[in-house]
N, C-alpha and C positions, 0 to 999 in steps of 0.2 A: 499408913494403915493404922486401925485401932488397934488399944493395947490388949484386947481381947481376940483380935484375929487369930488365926490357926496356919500358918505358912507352913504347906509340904509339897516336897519338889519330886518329880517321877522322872526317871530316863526316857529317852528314844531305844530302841534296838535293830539289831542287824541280822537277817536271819544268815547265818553263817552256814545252815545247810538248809532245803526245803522242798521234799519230796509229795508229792500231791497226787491222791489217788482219783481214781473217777468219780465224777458227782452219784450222791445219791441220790435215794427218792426222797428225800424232804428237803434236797435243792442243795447240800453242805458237801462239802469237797475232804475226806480223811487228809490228815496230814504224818506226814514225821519230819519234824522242822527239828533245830538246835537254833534258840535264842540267843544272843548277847546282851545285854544291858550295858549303853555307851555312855558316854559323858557331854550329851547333849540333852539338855534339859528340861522340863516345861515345869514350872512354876506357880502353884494355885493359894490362895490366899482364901479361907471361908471366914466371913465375917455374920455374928448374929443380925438376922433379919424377922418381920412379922410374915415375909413372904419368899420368892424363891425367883432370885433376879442372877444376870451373868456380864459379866464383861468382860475383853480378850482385848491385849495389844500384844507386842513384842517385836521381836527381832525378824521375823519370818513376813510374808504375806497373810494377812487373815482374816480379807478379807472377803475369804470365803467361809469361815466359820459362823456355823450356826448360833444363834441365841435364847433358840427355843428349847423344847423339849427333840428337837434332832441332835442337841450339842447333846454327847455321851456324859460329859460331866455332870448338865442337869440331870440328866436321867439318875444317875448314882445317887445324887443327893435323895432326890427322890423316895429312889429304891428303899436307899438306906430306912429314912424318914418313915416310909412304910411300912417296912418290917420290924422296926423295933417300937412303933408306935409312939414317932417324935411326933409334936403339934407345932413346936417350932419352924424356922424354915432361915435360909441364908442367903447371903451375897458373896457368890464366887465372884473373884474375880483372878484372872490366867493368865499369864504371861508366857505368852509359847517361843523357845527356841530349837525344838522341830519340825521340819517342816510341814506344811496343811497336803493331808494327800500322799503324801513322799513314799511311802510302804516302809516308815520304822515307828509305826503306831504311836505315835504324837497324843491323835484323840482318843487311846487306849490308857496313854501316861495320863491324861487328865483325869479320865475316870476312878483311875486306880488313886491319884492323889487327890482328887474329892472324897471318895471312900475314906481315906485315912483322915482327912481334914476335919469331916463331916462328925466322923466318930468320936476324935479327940475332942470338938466345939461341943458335942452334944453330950458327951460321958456317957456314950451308950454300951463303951466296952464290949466287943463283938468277939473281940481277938481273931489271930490270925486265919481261924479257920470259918468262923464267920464272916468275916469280910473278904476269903478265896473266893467263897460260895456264891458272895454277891455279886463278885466280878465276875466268875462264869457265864451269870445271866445277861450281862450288859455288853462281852464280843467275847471272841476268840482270844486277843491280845493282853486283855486286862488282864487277868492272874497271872500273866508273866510281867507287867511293870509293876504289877504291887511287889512283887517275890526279887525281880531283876536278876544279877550274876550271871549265871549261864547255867542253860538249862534243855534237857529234849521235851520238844511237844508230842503230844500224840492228841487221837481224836479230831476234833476240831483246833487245835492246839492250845487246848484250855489244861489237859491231863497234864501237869508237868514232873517231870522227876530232876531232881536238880546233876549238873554234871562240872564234875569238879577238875575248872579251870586253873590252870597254874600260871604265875607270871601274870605278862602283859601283854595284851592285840592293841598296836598301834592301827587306826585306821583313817583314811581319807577319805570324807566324803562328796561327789561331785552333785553339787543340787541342783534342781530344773526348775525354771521359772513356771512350766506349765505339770500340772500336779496326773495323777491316774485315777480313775477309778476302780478299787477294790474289784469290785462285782464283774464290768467291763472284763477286767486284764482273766480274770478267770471262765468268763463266757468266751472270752478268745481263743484261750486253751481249751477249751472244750471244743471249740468249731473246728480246732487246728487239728484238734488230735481224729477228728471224726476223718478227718479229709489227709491225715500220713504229714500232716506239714509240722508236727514239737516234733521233738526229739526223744521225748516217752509217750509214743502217741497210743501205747495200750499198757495204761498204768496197771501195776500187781492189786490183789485186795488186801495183801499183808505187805505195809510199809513199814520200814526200819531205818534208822538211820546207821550208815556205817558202823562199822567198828573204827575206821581208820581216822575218821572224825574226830572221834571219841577220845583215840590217843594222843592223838596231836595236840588236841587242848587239855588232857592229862598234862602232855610233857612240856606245855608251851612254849611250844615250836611253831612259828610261822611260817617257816620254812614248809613242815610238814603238811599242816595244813592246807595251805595253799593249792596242791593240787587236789584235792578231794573237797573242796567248795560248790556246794552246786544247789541250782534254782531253777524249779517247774517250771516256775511262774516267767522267769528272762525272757522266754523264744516269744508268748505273747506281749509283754509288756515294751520289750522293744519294736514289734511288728510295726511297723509306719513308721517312728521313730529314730532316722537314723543319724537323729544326733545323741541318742544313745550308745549309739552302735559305736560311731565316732569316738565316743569317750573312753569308751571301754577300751577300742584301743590302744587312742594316747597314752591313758594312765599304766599300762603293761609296759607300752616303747619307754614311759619317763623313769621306770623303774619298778613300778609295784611288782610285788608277788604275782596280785593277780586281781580280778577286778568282778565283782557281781553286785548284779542287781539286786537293790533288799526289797526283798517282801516282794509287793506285786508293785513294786515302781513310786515313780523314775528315779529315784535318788543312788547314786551308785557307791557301793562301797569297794575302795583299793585297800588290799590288805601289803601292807610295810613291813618290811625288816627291820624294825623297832622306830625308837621317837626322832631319832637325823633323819632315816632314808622317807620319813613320813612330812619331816616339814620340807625338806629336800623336795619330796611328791609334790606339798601344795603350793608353793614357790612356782613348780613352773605349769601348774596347772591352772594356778590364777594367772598365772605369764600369758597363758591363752583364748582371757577374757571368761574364764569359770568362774564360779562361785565356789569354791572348795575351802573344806573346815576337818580340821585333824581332833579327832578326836581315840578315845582307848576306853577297854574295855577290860574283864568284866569291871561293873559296879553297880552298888545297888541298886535296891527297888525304891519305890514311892516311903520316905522317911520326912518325919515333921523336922524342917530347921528351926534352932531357938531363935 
């Protein structure tokens, strides 16, 4: 890369709780999630350009990634470029090691770490609360991978308040060759719940997340948390899927605490009784022909590497 690039790297996350209300009328679904910010990575690189070009390899499958203006990251630049009335323009280019699709907002890490990239290339100096604002506009996920740590969503789960994690969450991730869609896994829950088939099939209109959540990543305790883990979203995103189903519960019989789906799929997170019983976990996870990757959490947001 040139000596002028801009290299900033964004996490994956893991929603470690995620309560989802009924849709509304403008089609968006309330949430009360708690974030994690893990140590799986995606890595974006802004290079000065006359124009606004993208390219993606890495570690993952990508080749389902967009290159247009569907890729979230072009969009950001974009944005960005717009609102502070750059005439510039760039060449991202993105090396993803979360998964495409997975539900630990991968294409939310990008955007958030073009925002950061884009800003420092251009010295537009937005600062922090300028460049929340922009992520807002570009999903739900982005202001939690600029921000990262651990945090509760509310709203859309763009609202964040941060929630202060102690220690360390050792976690394992099992990944699936074939990805979910977003929108899908949430129209499924909507079908399911019309017809008695989730498990919250008539969501409250005032969502919270626990108290007991809360504590447990106060005291960081895995143990604790463990049971009070929970996702809307699992009952649809595994529905057809039962090599989901499957997995989820290997990784409990191999040892885990306890196993949930992040986000709205398929990528599954086991949560470990620290860094042994975790590589312990992927040892014999990959024994049974998985693809599984240990990684821990919190840490940070989208931050520029020198």
């Amino acid at each position: 890369m040139r000596a002028d690039a801009v290299h900033v790297r964004a996490p994956g996350k893991i929603n470690v709780y995620l309560g989802v209300g009924a849709r509304s009328d403008d089609g968006y679904h309330p949430l009360a999630t708690v974030f994690q910010a893990v140590s799986l990575y995606e890595d974006v690189y802004a290079v000065p350009s006359d124009g606004f070009s993208l390219e993606v390899a890495g570690a993952v499958d990508v080749s389902g990634v967009p290159l247009d203006d569907r890729n979230l990251a072009m969009r950001a630049a974009k944005l960005l470029a717009q609102t502070a009335g750059v005439t510039a323009g760039v060449h991202l280019r993105i090396r993803k090691g979360v998964p495409v699709a997975g539900g630990m907002g991968g294409g939310s890490a990008d955007a958030a770490a073009a925002l950061v990239a884009c800003d420092a290339l251009w010295g537009t100096d937005l600062g922090p609360r300028g460049l929340h604002d922009l992520a807002a506009r570009l999903g739900a996920d982005v202001p939690f991978a600029l921000h990262g740590g651990t945090a509760v969503g509310t709203g859309r789960g763009d609202v964040l308040t941060p929630a202060l994690a102690r220690g360390r969450f050792d976690w394992v991730l099992v990944l699936s060759g074939q990805g979910l869609s977003t929108p899908d896994v949430y129209g499924r829950l909507d079908r399911m719940r019309m017809h008695g088939d989730a498990l919250a099939d008539d969501p409250t209109e005032l969502l919270e997340v626990p108290a007991a959540v809360l504590q447990a990543l106060l005291a960081g305790d895995a143990r604790d948390l463990a049971p009070v883990m929970m996702n809307d979203l699992e009952v649809a995103a595994v529905s057809g899927r039962p090599d989901l189903e499957l997995a989820l519960a290997d990784g409990v019989r191999m040892g885990a605490l306890t196993g949930i789906v992040s986000g709205s799929g398929p990528t599954i997170a086991f949560l470990a009784d620290g860094p042994e019983a975790a590589r312990a976990l992927q040892d014999e996870l990959k024994a049974t022909g998985r693809e599984a990757l240990h990684v821990h959490g919190p840490v940070p947001g989208a931050r520029i590497i020198d």
